[in-house]
N, C-alpha and C positions, 0 to 999 in steps of 0.2 A: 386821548392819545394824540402825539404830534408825528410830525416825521412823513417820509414819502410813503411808508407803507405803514407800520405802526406805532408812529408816533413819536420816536426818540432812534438814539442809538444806541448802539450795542457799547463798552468799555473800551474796545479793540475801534474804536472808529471807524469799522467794516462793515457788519452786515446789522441790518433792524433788528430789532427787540421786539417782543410784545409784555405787557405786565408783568408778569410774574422771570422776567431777566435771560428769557433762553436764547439762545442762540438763533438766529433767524436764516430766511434764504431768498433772496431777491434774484430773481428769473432776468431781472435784466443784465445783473453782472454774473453771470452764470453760464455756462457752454450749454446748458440743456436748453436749449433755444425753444425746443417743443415741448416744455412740462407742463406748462398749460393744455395742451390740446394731446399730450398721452393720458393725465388725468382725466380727461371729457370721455377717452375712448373707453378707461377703465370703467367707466358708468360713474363716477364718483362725482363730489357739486361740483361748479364752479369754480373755475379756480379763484373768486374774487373772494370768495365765501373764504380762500385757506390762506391767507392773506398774511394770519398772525401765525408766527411758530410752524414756519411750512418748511420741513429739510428735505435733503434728498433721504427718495426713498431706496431700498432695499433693491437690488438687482431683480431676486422674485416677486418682488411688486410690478415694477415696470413692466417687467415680461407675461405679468400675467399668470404665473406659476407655471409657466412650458418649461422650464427648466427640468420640469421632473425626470427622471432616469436618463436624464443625457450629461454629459460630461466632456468640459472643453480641455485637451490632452494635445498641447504643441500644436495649438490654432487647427484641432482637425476633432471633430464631433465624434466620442463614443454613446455607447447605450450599454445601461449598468442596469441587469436585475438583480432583487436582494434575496438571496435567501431568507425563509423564515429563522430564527434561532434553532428551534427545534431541529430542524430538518438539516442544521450543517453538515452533520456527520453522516447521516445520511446519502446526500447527495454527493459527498465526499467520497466516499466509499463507489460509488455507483458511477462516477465520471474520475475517479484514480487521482485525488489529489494526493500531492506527494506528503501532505504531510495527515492526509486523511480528514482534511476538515474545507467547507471551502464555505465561503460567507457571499460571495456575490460572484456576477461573473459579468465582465466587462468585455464588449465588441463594437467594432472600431464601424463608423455609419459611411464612411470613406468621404466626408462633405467637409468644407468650412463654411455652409451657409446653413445660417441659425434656421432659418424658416423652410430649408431643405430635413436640414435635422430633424427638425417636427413631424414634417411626412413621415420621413423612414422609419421614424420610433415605433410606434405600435405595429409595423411587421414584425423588424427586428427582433423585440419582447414577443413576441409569438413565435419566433422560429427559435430562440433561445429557452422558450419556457416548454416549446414542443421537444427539444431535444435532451433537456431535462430530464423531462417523463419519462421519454425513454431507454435513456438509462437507466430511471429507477425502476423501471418494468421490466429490462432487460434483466436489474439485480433483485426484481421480486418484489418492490419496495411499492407504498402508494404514491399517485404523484404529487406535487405541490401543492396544489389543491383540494386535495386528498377526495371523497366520494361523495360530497356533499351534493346534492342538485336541488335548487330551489321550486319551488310548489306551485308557483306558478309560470315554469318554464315550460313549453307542448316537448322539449328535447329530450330524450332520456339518452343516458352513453351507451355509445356503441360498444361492442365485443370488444373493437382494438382500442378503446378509452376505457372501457373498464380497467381499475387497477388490481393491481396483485398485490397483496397482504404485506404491509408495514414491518419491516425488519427491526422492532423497536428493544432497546437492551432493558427496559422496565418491564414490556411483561410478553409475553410467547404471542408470536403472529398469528393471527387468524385469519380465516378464509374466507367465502362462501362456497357454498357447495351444490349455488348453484350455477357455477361458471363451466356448463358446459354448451359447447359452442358444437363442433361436429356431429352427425350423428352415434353414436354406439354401436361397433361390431356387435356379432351372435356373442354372448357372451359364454362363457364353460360355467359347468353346472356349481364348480366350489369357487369360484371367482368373486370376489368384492363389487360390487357395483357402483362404489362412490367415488368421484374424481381424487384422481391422486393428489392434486394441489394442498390441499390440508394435512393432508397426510407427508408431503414433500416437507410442507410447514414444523409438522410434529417431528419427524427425525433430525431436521437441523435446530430446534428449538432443544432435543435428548442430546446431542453433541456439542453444543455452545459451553464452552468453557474446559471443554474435554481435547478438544483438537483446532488446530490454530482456525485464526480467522478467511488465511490465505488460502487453508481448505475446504473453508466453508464457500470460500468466493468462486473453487474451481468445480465444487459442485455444483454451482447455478449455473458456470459455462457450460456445464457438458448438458444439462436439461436443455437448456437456450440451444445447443448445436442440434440436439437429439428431434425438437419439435422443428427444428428448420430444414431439417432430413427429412421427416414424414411429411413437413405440409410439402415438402418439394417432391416426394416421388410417390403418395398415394395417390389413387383416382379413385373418384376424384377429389380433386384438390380443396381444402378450404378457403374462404374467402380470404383473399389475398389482404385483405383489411384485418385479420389477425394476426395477432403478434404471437412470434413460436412460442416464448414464454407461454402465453397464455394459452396458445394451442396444446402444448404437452402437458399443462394442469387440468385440463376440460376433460382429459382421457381416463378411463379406468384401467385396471391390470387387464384386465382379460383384453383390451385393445391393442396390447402390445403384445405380437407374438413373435417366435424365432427366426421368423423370414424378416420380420422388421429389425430386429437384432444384426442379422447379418448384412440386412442394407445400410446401417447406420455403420457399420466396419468399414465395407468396402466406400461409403461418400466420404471417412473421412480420409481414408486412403487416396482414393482418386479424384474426386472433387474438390475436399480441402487440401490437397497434398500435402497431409501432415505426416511427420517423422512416427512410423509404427512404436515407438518408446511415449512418443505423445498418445498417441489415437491409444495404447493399452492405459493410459492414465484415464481418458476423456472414459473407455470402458469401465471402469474399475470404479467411479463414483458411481454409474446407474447401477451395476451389480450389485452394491452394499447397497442401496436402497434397497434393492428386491429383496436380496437376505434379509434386513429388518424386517422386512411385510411380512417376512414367512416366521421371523425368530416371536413376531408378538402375536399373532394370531391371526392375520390382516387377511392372509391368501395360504392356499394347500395347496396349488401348483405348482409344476414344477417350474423353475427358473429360468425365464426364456435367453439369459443372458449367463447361463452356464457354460464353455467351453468357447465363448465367444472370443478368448484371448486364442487360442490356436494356433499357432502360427505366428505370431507376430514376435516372436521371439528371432525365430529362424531369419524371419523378415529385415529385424532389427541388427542382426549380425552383417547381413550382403549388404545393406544400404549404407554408403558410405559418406561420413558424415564430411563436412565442408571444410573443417580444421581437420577431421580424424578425433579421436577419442581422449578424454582428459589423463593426464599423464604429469607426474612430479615434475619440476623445474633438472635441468641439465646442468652441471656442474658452472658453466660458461652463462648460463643466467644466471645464477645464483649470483655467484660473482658483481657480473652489471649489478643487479638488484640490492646486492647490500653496498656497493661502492657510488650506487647514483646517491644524489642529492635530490632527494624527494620534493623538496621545495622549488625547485626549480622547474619543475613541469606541473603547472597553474595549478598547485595543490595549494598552496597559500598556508592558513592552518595548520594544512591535516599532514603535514613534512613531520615533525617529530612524532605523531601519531603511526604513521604510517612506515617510520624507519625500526619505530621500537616493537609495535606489533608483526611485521615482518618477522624480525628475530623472536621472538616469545614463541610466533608459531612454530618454528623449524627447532627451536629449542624443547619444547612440550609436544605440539604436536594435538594444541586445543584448537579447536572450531575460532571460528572468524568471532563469534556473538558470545562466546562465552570467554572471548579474552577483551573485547571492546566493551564489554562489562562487567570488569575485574572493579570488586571494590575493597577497601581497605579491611571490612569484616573479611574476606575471604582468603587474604593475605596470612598463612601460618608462620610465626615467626619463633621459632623453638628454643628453649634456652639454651646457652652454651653453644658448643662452636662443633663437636660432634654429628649434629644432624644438619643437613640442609633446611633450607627454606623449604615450603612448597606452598601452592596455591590451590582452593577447595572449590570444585564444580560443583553449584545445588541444583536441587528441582527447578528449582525458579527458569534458571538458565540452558539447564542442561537439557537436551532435545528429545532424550528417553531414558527408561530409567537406569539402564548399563553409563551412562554420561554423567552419574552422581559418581563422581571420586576425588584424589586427590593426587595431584602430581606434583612430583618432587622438581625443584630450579636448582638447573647448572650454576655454577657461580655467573657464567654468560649473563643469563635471563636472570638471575638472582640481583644483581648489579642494577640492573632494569628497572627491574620492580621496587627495591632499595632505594631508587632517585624519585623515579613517582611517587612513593610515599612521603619521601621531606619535603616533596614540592605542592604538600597540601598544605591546607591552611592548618595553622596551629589549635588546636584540639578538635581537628574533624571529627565528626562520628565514624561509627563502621561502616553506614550505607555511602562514606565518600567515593566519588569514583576517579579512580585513578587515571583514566581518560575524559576527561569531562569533554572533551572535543567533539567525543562520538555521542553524540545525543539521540535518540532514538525516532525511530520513524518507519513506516510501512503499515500495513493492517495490522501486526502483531506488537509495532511500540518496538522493534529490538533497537537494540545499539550498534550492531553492526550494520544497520540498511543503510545508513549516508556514507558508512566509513567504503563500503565494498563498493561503491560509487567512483570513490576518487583512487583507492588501489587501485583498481582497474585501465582509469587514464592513467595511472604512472606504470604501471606494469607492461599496456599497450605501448605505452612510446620510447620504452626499453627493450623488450626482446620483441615487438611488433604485434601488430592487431592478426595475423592468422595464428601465433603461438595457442594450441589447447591446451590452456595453464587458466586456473586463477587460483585466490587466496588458501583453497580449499588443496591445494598443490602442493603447499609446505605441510599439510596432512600425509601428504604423497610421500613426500621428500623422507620426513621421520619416520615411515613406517619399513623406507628404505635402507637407511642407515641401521634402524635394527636390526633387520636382514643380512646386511654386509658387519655389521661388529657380532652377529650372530657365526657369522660364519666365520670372522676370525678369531674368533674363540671367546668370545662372551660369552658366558652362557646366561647370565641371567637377563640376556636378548632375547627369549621365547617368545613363540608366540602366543602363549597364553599372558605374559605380561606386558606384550605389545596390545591385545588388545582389552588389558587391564587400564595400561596409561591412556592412548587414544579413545574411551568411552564405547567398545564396540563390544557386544552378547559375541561371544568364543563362538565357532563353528561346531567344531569337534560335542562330540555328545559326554564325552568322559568332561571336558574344561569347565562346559555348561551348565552342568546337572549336579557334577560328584566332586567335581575342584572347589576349593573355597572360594569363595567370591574376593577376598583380599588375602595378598599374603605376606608373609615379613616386609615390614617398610626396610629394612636394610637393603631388598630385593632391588627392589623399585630405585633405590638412592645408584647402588653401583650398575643398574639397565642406562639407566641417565648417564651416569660421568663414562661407563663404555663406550655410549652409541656416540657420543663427542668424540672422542678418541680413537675407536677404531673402525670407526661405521660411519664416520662424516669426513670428506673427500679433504684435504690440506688446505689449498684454496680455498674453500668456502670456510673452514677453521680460522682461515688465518683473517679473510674478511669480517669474520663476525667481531675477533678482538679491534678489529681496527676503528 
């Protein structure tokens, strides 16, 4: 070999060669002034030894690989942990990511100095993987780590690290059973004796698929408030190093008695200062547990959380809500609302969404999710010019089973739906959606969770943020207008076919029981072009055409 380094030169009359023609790297025409003596610190040879074929290496060479879970973000050092694959949806669910999935999660080290960044990293990743956990212990879930402890560790986990059974959609969560942590009251003679935690497991594992996911979420809250009630006002107290989750699974029925029933009322009332309409919700999950215990065979006592609602109805009526109570739009919204330019107040997108679902509701008088996910199979489009259009609510969508129907479109709403149809692509299938905007999201996947998002900012910045109005309002509105074309003389405005259109089980025991469930579509055709005409205010008529 010739040359100052090896031998020859390169083609480019730049940098050395070695044999076999690669590109070389010569440290003296080079700004890495120190790559000899960062090489010597890596522990690697000499650098005389790397003489032939030596380029710059790799950012995570130099460094050493400290690079790991840190991330440089506008000259200012984060810390990124990853979630397992597995476990996205999981922790998603249990930290409220919006679209239910979350892959990593990233926190800011507040440094620009790389070898500060290093310090801070492994707290950082411990106080994010600690808060993790408890979420997913808060939602029932195992933590990240999940229960594994090595053989030759002297540590075993504590109460408050032991985890809570794996909420996994492959197969029904399991417990132990042997997570009991406080001691056991006197127990009654027909009383069950095993922690309810597997059993809390077994009832939500019997309703998974039966009732939303949103419900299943607000059942863990009211267990999670229920043990943070009793570790808070029993004596005495459990070690404060447990977690209520796990303290209210450690219990058996017979621990929970009437007087504890009614002190979890009154904390949530006075401690939590919850809305009595909340606190009979937060009720109303631990009840239907007990009922289950008692419906399979579990427990023969009676029900400590019988009659526990009492009052809170009365309660619910004096307590005055902060807007006042939800209530249909006012002639003089209405108005604003169909005359604003939806696009104009940072909806971007969601402006033709949001001007045409407006009118569909007040013209039908369908739910927010069952019109943001209209699709071209549910479009009825009848021959001849005799019958109206109308549009088909299924199971799928419909919220219960009185919400499987079909309502007839005014020419208004007919008009509507007639443009979203041309405005698919050419040979869409039936499941196209005619809003494709509204894409779905929340624990249950609907269509309507992004779109009730941005109604809401445009709704707020038109008749104002105390108005007690949302989307659910133009429900309001039509059930009003049947009312008033009711009374001027519609008659096929009843109220049995008001709430035939709007998706509602009839009151009356005669409509319920002994009425047919559908009745002449002529009915339904002339309730529609009535309640336009003599039940909707002129104004708001003449907005809609506009």
């Amino acid at each position: 070999m010739t040359g100052p380094l090896c031998g020859g030169r390169s083609s480019v009359g730049r940098a050395p060669v070695c044999g076999t023609g690669c590109r070389g790297f010569d440290p003296r025409r080079s700004p890495q002034q120190n790559f000899s003596k960062k090489i010597n610190e890596l522990g690697g040879p000499p650098y005389r030894a790397l003489r032939c074929c030596v380029t710059r290496p790799p950012s995570h060479v130099l460094w050493g690989g400290k690079m790991h879970q840190l991330v440089l973000r506008r000259r200012c050092y984060s810390v990124r942990l990853t979630i397992p694959r597995d476990r996205w949806r999981d922790v998603g669910a249990a930290t409220g990511a919006a679209n239910g999935v979350r892959r990593e999660i990233v926190r800011s080290l507040r440094t620009r100095d790389h070898r500060e960044a290093i310090r801070r990293r492994d707290a950082a990743i411990a106080a994010i993987r600690a808060s993790v956990n408890e979420a997913l212990q808060d939602a029932m879930m195992q933590p990240l780590e999940g229960v594994w402890v090595p053989v030759w560790s002297k540590e075993t986990p504590s109460p408050a690290t032991a985890p809570a059974p794996a909420q996994s959609r492959a197969e029904p969560p399991v417990s132990k059973a042997s997570e009991t942590l406080p001691e056991p009251r006197t127990p009654q003679p027909d009383a069950v004796q095993e922690p309810i935690g597997p059993l809390i497991d077994r009832w939500q594992t019997e309703q998974t698929g039966i009732v939303t996911n949103e419900l299943l979420d607000r059942q863990r809250l009211s267990f999670r408030l229920f043990g943070e009630c009793l570790a808070a006002c029993r004596k005495p107290p459990p070690s404060s190093a447990v977690a209520p989750t796990l303290y209210i699974r450690s219990l058996s029925f017979s621990d929970v008695t009437k007087r504890d029933t009614a002190i979890f009322k009154d904390w949530l009332l006075q401690t939590k200062a919850l809305h009595p309409e909340t606190v009979g919700a937060r009720l109303s999950c631990l009840k239907s547990f007990w009922d289950w215990a008692s419906d399979v065979g579990l427990r023969d006592a009676a029900n400590p959380w019988e009659g526990v609602h009492r009052g809170l109805k009365r309660r619910a009526e004096r307590t005055v809500k902060p807007n006042g109570d939800k209530r249909p739009f006012t002639e003089d919204e209405l108005i604003a609302l169909l005359t604003a330019d939806p696009q104009t107040n940072r909806n971007g997108r969601w402006g033709p969404a949001i001007r045409d679902l407006l009118r569909l509701g007040l013209l039908t008088g369908a739910r927010q999710n069952e019109l943001a996910s209209l699709t071209l199979g549910r479009v009825v489009r009848p021959h001849g010019q005799s019958r109206l259009w109308d549009i088909r609510i299924t199971a799928e969508v419909g919220k219960t089973k009185s919400a499987i129907r079909e309502i007839p479109l005014h020419p208004l709403a007919q008009a509507i739906v007639e443009r979203r149809c041309r405005a698919l692509p050419l040979g869409a299938d039936e499941k196209a959606l005619l809003f494709p905007e509204c894409t779905p999201g929340g624990r249950d996947d609907k269509h309507g969770h992004y779109f009730s998002k941005r109604f809401a900012s445009f709704r707020q910045s038109i008749v104002g943020m105390k108005s007690p109005t949302d989307f659910h309002s133009t429900r309001r509105c039509f059930a009003t207008f049947m009312a008033t074309a009711l009374a001027n003389g519609v008659s096929e405005c009843s109220e049995l076919v008001r709430d035939h259109l709007i998706g509602h089980k009839p009151m009356a025991l005669g409509s319920n029981t002994y009425a047919a469930k559908a009745l002449d579509w002529g009915i339904y055709e002339r309730a529609i072009l009535g309640m336009v005409k003599k039940g909707m205010p002129e104004g708001v008529r003449a907005a809609l055409d506009s």
